[in-house]
Structures are given as structure tokens and as C-alpha cells.
C-alpha positions as a printed NumPy array, in Angstrom:
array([[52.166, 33.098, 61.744],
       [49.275, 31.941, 59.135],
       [46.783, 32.16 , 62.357],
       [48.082, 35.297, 63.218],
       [47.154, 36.977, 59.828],
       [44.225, 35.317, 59.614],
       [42.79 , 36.76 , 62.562],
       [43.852, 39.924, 61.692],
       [42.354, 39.944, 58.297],
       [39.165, 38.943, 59.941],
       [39.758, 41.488, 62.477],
       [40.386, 44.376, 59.945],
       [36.776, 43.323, 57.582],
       [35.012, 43.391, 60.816],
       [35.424, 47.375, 61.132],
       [35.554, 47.572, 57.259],
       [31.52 , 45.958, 57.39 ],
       [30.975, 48.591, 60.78 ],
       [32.92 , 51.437, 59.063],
       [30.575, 50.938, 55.747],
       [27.707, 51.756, 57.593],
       [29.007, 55.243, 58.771],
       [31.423, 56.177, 55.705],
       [30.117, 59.864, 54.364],
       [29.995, 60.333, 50.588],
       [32.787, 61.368, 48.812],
       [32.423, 64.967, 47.628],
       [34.805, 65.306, 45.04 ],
       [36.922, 62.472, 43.757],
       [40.664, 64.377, 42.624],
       [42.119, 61.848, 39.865],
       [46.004, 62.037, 38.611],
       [47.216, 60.486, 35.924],
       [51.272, 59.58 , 34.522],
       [53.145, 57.19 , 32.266],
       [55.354, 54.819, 33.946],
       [58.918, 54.1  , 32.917],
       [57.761, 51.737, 30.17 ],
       [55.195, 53.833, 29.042],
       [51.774, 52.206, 30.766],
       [48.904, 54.646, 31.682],
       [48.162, 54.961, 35.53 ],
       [44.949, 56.544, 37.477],
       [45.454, 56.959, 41.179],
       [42.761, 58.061, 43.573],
       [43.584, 58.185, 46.968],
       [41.149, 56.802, 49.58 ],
       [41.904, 56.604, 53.063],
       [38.836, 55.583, 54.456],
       [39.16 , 51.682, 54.47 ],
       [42.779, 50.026, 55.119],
       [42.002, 48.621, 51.62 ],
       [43.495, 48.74 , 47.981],
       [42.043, 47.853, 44.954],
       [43.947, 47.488, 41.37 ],
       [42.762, 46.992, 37.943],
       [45.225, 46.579, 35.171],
       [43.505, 47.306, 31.62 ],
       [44.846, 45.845, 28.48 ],
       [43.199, 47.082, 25.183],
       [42.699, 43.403, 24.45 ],
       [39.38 , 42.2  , 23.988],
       [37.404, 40.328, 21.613],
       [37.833, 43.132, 18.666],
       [41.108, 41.783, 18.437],
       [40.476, 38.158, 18.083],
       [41.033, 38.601, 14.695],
       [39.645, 35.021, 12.859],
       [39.82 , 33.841, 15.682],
       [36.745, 34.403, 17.956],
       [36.848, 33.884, 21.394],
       [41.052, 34.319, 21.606],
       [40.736, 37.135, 23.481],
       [38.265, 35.508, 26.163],
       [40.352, 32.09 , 26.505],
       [43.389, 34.114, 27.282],
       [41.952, 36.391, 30.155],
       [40.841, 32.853, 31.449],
       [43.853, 31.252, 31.741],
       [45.544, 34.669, 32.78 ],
       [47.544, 33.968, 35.82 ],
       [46.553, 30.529, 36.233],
       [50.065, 29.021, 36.896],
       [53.537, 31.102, 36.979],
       [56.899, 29.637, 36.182],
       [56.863, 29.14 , 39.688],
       [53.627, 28.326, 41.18 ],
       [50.941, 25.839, 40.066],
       [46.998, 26.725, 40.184],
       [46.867, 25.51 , 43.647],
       [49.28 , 27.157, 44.914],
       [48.499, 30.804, 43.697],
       [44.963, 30.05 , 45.031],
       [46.016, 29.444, 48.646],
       [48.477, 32.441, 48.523],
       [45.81 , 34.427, 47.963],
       [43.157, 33.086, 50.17 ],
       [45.351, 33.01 , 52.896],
       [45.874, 36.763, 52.593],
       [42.475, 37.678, 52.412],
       [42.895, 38.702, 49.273],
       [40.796, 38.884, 46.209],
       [41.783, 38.748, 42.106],
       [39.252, 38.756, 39.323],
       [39.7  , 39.118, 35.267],
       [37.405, 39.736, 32.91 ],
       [37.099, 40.859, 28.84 ],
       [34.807, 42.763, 26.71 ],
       [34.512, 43.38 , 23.107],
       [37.379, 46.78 , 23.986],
       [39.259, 45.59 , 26.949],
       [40.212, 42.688, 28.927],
       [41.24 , 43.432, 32.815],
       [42.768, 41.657, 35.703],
       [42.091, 42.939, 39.201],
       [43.459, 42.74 , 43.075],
       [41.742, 43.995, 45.904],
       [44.276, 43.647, 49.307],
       [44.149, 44.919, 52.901],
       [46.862, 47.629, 52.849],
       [48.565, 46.017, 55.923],
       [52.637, 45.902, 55.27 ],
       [53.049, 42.335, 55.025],
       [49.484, 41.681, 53.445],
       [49.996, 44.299, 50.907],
       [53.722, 43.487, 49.547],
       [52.568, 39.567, 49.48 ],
       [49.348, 40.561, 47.605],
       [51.385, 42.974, 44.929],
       [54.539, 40.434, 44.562],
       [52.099, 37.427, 43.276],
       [49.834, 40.155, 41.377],
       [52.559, 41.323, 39.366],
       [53.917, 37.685, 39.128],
       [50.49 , 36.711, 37.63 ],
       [50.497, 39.427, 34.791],
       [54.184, 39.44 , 33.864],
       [54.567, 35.963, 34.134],
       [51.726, 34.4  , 33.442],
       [51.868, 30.887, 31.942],
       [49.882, 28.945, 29.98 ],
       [49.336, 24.902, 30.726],
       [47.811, 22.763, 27.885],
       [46.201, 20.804, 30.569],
       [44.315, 23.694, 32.169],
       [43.943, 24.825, 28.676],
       [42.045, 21.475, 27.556],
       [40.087, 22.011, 30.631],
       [38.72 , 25.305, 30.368],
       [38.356, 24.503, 26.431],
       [35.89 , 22.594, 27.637],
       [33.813, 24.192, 30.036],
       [33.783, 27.274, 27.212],
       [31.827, 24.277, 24.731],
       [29.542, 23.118, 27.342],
       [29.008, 27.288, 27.642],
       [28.441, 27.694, 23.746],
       [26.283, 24.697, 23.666],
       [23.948, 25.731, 26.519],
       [23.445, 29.515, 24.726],
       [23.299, 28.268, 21.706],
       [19.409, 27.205, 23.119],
       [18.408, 30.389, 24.938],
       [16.539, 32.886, 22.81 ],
       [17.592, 35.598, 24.721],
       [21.07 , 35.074, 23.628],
       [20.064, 34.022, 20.142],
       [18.376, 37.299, 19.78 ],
       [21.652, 39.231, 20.94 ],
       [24.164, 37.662, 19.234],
       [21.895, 38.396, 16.106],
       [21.621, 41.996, 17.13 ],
       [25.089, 42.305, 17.086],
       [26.639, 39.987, 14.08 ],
       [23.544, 42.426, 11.796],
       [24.566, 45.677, 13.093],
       [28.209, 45.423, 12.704],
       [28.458, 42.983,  9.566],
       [32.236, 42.688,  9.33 ],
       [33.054, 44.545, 12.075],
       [35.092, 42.449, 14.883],
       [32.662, 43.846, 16.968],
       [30.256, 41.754, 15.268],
       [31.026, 37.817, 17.098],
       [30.542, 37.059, 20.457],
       [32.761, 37.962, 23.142],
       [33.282, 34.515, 24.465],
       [33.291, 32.94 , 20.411],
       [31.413, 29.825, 19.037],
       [31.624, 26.474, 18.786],
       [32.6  , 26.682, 15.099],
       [35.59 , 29.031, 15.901],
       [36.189, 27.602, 19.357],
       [38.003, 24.204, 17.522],
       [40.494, 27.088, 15.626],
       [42.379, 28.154, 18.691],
       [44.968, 26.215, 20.07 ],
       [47.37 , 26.91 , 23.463],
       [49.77 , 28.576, 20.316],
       [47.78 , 31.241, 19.429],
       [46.394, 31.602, 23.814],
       [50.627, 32.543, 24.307],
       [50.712, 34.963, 20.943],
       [47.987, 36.965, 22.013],
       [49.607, 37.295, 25.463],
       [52.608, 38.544, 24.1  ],
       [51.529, 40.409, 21.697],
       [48.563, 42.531, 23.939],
       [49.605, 42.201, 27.374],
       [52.787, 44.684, 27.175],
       [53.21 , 47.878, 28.947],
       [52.115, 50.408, 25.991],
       [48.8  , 48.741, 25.763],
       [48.203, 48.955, 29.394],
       [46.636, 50.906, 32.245],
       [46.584, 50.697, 35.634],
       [43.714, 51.841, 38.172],
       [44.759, 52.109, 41.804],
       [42.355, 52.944, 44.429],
       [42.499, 52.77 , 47.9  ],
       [44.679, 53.994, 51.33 ],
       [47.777, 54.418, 49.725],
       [49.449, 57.802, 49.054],
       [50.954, 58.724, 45.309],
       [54.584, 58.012, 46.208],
       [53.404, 54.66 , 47.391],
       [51.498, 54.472, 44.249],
       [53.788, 55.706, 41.746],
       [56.053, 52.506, 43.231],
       [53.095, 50.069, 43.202],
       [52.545, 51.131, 39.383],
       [56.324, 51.15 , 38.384],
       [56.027, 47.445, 40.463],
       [53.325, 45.877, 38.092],
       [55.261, 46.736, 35.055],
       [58.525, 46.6  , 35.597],
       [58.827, 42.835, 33.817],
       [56.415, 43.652, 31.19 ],
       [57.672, 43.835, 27.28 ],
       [57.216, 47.717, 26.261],
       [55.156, 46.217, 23.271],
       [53.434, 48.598, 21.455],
       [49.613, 49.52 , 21.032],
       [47.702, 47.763, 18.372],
       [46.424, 50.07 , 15.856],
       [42.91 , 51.852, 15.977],
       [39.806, 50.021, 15.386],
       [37.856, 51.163, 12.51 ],
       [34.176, 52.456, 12.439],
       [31.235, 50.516, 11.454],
       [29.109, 51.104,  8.913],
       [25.499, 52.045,  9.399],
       [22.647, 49.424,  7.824],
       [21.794, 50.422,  4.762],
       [17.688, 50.117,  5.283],
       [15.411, 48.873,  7.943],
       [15.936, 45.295,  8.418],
       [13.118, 42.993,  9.807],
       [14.394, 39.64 , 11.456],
       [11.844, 37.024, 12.586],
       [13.983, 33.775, 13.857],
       [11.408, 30.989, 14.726],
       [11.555, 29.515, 18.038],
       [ 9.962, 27.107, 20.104],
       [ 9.078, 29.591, 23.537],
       [ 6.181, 30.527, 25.157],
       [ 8.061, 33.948, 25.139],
       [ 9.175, 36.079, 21.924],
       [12.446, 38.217, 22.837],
       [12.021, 41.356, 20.993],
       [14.99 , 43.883, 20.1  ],
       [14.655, 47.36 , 18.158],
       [18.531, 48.348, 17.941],
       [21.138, 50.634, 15.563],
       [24.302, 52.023, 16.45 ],
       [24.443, 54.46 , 18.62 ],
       [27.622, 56.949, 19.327],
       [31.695, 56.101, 20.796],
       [32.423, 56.694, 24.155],
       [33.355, 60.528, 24.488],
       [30.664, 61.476, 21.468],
       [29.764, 65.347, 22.899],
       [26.013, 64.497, 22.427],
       [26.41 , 61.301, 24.952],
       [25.153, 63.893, 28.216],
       [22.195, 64.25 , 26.288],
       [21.516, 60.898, 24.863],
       [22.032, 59.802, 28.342],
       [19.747, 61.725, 29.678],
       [16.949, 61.652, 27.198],
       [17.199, 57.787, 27.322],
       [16.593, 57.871, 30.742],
       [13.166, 59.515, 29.711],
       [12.523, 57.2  , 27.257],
       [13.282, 53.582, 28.685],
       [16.402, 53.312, 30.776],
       [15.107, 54.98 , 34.415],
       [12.782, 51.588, 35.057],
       [ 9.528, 52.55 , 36.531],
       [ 9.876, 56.327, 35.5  ],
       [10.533, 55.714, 31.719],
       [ 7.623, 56.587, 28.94 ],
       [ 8.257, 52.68 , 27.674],
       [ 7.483, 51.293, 31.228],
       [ 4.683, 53.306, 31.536],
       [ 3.072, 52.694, 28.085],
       [ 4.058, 48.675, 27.933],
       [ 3.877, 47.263, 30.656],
       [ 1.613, 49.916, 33.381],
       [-0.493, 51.039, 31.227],
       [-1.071, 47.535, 28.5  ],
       [ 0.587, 44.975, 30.969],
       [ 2.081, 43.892, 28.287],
       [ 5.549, 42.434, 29.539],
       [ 7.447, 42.681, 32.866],
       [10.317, 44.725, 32.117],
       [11.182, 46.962, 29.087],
       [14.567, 49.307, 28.52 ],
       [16.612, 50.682, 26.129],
       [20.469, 51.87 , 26.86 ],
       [23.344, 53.185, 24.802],
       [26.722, 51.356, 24.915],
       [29.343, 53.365, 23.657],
       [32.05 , 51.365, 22.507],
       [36.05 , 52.693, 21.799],
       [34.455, 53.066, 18.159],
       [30.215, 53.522, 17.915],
       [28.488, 50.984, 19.951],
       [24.631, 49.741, 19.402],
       [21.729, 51.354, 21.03 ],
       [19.044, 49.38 , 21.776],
       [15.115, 49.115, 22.704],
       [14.579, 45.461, 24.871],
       [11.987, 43.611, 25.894],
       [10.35 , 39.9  , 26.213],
       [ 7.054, 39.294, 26.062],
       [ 4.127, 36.534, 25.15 ],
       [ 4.066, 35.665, 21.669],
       [ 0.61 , 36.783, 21.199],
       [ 1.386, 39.955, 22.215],
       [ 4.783, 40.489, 20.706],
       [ 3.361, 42.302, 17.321],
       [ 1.171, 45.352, 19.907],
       [ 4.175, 45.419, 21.932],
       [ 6.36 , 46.137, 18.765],
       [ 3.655, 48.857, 18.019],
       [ 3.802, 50.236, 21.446],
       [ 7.85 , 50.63 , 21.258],
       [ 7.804, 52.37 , 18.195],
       [ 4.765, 54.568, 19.049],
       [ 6.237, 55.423, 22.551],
       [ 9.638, 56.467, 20.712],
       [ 8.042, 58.202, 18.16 ],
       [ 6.175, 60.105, 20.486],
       [ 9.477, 60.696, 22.757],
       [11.188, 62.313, 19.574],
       [ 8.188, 64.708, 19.432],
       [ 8.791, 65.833, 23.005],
       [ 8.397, 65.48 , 26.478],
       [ 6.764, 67.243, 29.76 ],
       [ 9.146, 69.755, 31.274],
       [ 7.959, 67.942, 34.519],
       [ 9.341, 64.683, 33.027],
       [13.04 , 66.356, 32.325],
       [13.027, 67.232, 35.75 ],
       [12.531, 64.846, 37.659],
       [14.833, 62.466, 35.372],
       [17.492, 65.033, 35.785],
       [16.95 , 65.369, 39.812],
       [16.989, 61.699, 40.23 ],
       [20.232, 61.567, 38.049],
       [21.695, 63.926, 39.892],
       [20.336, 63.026, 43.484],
       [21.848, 59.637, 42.955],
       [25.178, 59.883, 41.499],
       [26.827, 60.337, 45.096],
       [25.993, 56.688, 45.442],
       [27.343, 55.809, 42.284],
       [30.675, 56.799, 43.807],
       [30.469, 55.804, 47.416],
       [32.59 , 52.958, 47.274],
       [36.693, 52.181, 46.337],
       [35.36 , 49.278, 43.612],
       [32.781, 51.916, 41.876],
       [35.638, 54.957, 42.05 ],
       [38.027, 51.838, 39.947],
       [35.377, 51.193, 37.852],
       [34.947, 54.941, 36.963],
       [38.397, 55.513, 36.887],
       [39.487, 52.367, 34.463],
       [36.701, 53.803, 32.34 ],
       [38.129, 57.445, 32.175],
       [41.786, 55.856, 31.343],
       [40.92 , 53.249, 28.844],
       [38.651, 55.844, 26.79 ],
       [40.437, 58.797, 27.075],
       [38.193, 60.965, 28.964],
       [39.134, 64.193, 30.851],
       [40.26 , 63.653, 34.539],
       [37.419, 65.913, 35.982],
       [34.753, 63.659, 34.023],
       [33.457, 62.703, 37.493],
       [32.793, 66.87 , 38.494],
       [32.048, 67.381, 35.089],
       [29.232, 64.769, 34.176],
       [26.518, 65.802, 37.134],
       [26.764, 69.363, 35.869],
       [26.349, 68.874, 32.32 ],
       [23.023, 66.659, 33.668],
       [22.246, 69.446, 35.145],
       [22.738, 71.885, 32.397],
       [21.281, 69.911, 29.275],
       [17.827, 71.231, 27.89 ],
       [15.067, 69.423, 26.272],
       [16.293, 71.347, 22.95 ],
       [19.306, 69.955, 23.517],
       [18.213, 66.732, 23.902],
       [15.462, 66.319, 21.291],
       [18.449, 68.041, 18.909],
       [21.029, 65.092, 20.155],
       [18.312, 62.095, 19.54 ],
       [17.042, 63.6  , 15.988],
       [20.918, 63.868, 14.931],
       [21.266, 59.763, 15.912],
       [18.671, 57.9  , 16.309],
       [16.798, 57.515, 13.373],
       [13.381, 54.738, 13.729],
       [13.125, 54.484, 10.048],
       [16.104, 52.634,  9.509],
       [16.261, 50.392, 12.811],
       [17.099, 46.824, 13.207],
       [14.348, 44.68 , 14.309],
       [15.117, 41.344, 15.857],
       [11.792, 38.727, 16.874],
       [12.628, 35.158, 18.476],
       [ 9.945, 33.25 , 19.209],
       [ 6.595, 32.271, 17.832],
       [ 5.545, 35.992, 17.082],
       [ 1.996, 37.078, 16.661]])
């Protein structure tokens, strides 16, 4: 029987790899949304083009709500479906491996996710759902997995706590957002790492991964009856719970800050940063699109040209917004040789200076033609469409955001923009970070 599958699981990716070749663009993605019995969110998109299915369940319940203790949030997606109350680690492993099918988890300062992509095959499918919703629902938590993975996360810690890249972003954040619980690192430190025991791992489980604080993202060959079931499936032995209360805002630096952090590197890491906007800000069309202008478009972007083509002064330079459920940083990157790190500071702030002046018409168009030639592709595929769609759910946005977004790109004028960026983004009062040997 196992050889059987097998082969037909190998079988069915062989036309998935031909079919990829040949599958057309979607034009159009048509997203519903409902509330389960227990009251979790669901977005379905129906794809019929691949025998596949792919689920991500969403749990508002990442590293903001660590609370003291940093890094909760992170050990508990880890050990997340490791063993059931009736299967060991092993043993969930080879279930799923001998399905061909795939899980992941992962957690961010909003949100911490669990995810199942399955052949839509009968047999495959109901095998693959049954020991998803057994890992979610009845997830366990083993003190000697838990010793284990306390472990690798210290080796982790230790080997960042030496990389100046990571230095520099972990100071970004902790100075931007003060006492903010967006302020610590995702995955903790060593310091809070010997605070959290398998006690508190279980607490947050119960407390974050019930049915109100959840959503559920289903893409794939399956049609919305068959959906509506799969959804009603994955929650049906999850608590109701309830949703933990809003996260505050964070309060804006009061004055420029200057932070030089020596280190011993060839290479000084270099961040110009305040916060930016939340997810669903109205001005974010044209922040988006005037930062592509200014540094996040690569080889197109006024920073690229004026750093690196034009000074060769590093290798790669961006900036990027990163709206957060409440206002998340935006930031101006770059590395570059410590005797240069002091013109290439100069540069930045010349280059955005000069940005908040204006810009060619020219320069807006082809930004805005690239954006809009291109966002086909960033839809082409049943893992982006999740991705878009767990995005949409989690933050709130309208179900058309998809149709919507390309023709507000297309719509948005330089006054617009130049109105947007003076409104936010203010150079005066930025945080700059410097680790290295600056000069």
C-alpha cells in the first residue's frame, strides 16, 4: 500500500514540475471570507490548477506577546506539534513524509503560523488534515525535546550575539520602540532565554492558540463546501479562547539619536531608521511606491545609483517599510568599509534629501510600470496567493486588496507621494545606528 502511494505521489509532482512550466497567470484572484462555528477567521481561494492544497493557520501570537518573557512566543511555535498525546516526534515525521506531505511553522513579532501543503488525492488529503489538526489541537509539549531545542536556541543567541549585522538590528529595534514589546528580539536572549521554563511553553499555548485568535488560509483544488468542512475540521477541538487585547502604539524618539557601537570588522553596518506607518495606513500605496524610487527597486533606486554606481561605495543599499499590526520601523540599510562609512552616511542622507525634493516624471514611471508589470508574478503560485491571503486576514484588509493594490499603483501621483513621505518621514529626527570601526 505504502509503495503504492509513493509512486503516486511521485507520479502526481512529476506533472505538477511539467504543469508549472505551462500554468497561465491568474487574472483575478476572488477571496471569501467566514467565521467558523467557534468563531476562527477563514480565507479560501480556490485553485484548481495543481491537485494541491496548501493551509496556513494564523495565531495572533508572536513575540509582542512574550510579555517578560522574550523569546516565549518563538520556543512555543518550535515545539508546536512536535509530539501528540498519541504520536512521538518520529512518528509524526514519517506520517508525513510518507504522504508527500509538507508542514512548516514560523513566528514574527505579530503572528506565529503553522502550515500544510498536501496533494488533494482522497486518501492523501484526509491523512494529511487528520494529523494537521491533531498537531494544532493537540499539540504537546515534552521537557526532553524542550531541553533540546533550549539548547540549540543558546548556541543561536550566542553565535548572533557576534555578528554586527545583527548587533546593529537588534539595536535598531530595542531604540526605536523603547518599551514597546516590539522592542526584543523575536527569537529572545540569552539573559531572558534562562526565564522560560516548559510551564510557561504550555500557558502560552493555551492561552493564544484558541479559535478566536485564529485564522485559517486555504488555498488550493478544493471547492468552498469542501473548504468550509476542512476549516470547521482544524478547529473543531480548539478552546474558543478569546483574543488578547490590542497592542498599543509606540512612541516616536524624541530627537535624532546618533549610535556608534565599536566593533572589530573590516565592515561598518550602517542603519538610518524611524517608524514608519501600521499595516492598512491609507498613505502605505504611496510610501510604497515612492520607496521604490528611493532605495527598495535594487538597481533602479536613486540610493543604488548614487552609492554604490555612481561612488562604488558598497555592494548593496535599500530601504523598506514594515508595517507592523501597530507602526512598524522604516529603514535606510547598508554595509560598507569603515573608511568609507562616514561619505556613505553623507550620500544616504543627501540622496533622501534630494528624493523629498522630487523626482523625474520619467523615474515615477517606470517604477510604477515595473510595479505593475510584475505583480502577476507575485501571484502566480498557490504558496504566494496563502501568503497574500494570511496577510489580508491577519491585518484586516479588504478582500479585493489584491484588484485593488495594482490600481492604486497605478493611480498615485508624485504629489501624492512627495505629500505621503513629507507627512512621515521626517530626516531630522532619524535614528542612526554605526557598527564597526567607522571613519
Amino acid at each position: 500500500m505504502k509503495t503504492n502511494i509513493a509512486k503516486s505521489i511521485y507520479q502526481a509532482w512529476l506533472f505538477m514540475a511539467a504543469f508549472l512550466v505551462c500554468v497561465p497567470v491568474y487574472a483575478g484572484i476572488h477571496i471569501e471570507s467566514w467565521q467558523t462555528k467557534n468563531g476562527a477567521k477563514v480565507m479560501y481561494v480556490q485553485s484548481a490548477q495543481l491537485p494541491m492544497l496548501d493551509i496556513e493557520m494564523t495565531f495572533d501570537a508572536g513575540s509582542a506577546r512574550d510579555g517578560n518573557d522574550w523569546g516565549l512566543a518563538s520556543m512555543t511555535s518550535t515545539l508546536l506539534g512536535t509530539t501528540t498525546s498519541k504520536l512521538n516526534e518520529n512518528a509524526i515525521s514519517e506520517t508525513f513524509n510518507n504522504i508527500g506531505a509538507q508542514i512548516g511553522s514560523g513566528v514574527t513579532r505579530d503572528s506565529a503560523s503553522i502550515s500544510l501543503r498536501t496533494l488533494t488525492r482522497p486518501e492523501i488529503m484526509k491523512t494529511a488534515l487528520t494529523n494537521f489538526e491533531t498537531l494544532v489541537s493537540d499539540s504537546q509539549f515534552s521537557q526532553s525535546i524542550f531541553d533540546r531545542e533550549m539548547q540549540r536556541l543558546k548556541i543561536g543567541l550566542k553565535q548572533k550575539s557576534v555578528k554586527p549585522q545583527v548587533i546593529a538590528s537588534d539595536t535598531l529595534w530595542k531604540t526605536l520602540y523603547g518599551e514597546h514589546p516590539y522592542a526584543h528580539p523575536t527569537s529572545g536572549t540569552l539573559e531572558a532565554a534562562e526565564k522560560i521554563n516548559l510551564d510557561k511553553v504550555k500557558a502560552f499555548y493555551k492561552k493564544y492558540y484558541v479559535a478566536s485568535n485564529a485564522l485559517i488560509s486555504i488555498v488550493g483544488n478544493v471547492d468552498k463546501k469542501q473548504a468550509q468542512q476542512i476549516a470547521e475540521q482544524l478547529t473543531q477541538n480548539l478552546a474558543q479562547g478569546q483574543k488578547p487585547n490590542d497592542l498599543l502604539p509606540p512612541k516616536k524618539l524624541a530627537k535624532h539619536e546618533k549610535i556608534k557601537i565599536d566593533f572589530d570588522s573590516t565592515q561598518t553596518y550602517y542603519s538610518l531608521a524611524q517608524l514608519g506607518i501600521e499595516r492598512g495606513n491609507p498613505d502605505y500605496v504611496a510610501l510604497f511606491v515612492g520607496n521604490h524610487i528611493l532605495g527598495g527597486s535594487g538597481f533602479g533606486s536613486l540610493l543604488m545609483e548614487e552609492v554604490r554606481e555612481k561612488r562604488g561605495l558598497v555592494y548593496s543599499v535599500y530601504s523598506y517599510f514594515a508595517p507592523q499590526k501597530v507602526t512598524g520601523p522604516f529603514v535606510i540599510g547598508l554595509s560598507t568599509k569603515n573608511a568609507s562609512a562616514l561619505e556613505a552616511d553623507k550620500v544616504v542622507r543627501d540622496t533622501l534629501n534630494g528624493f523629498l525634493k522630487g523626482f523625474s516624471d520619467e523615474k515615477l514611471q517606470a517604477i510604477k510600470d515595473n510595479l505593475i508589470g510584475g505583480f502577476p508574478l507575485r501571484s502566480d503560485s498557490n504558496a504566494k496567493i496563502l501568503g497574500y491571503i494570511s496577510m489580508i486576514g491577519f491585518y484586516g484588509l479588504p478582500l479585493d486588496y489584491l484588484d485593488w493594490f495594482p490600481k492604486q499603483i497605478e493611480n498615485v501621483t508624485k504629489q501624492d507621494i512627495l505629500a505621503a513621505w513629507h507627512k512621515h518621514i521626517k530626516p531630522a529626527e532619524m535614528l542612526n545606528i554605526m557598527v564597526g570601526k567607522p571613519q
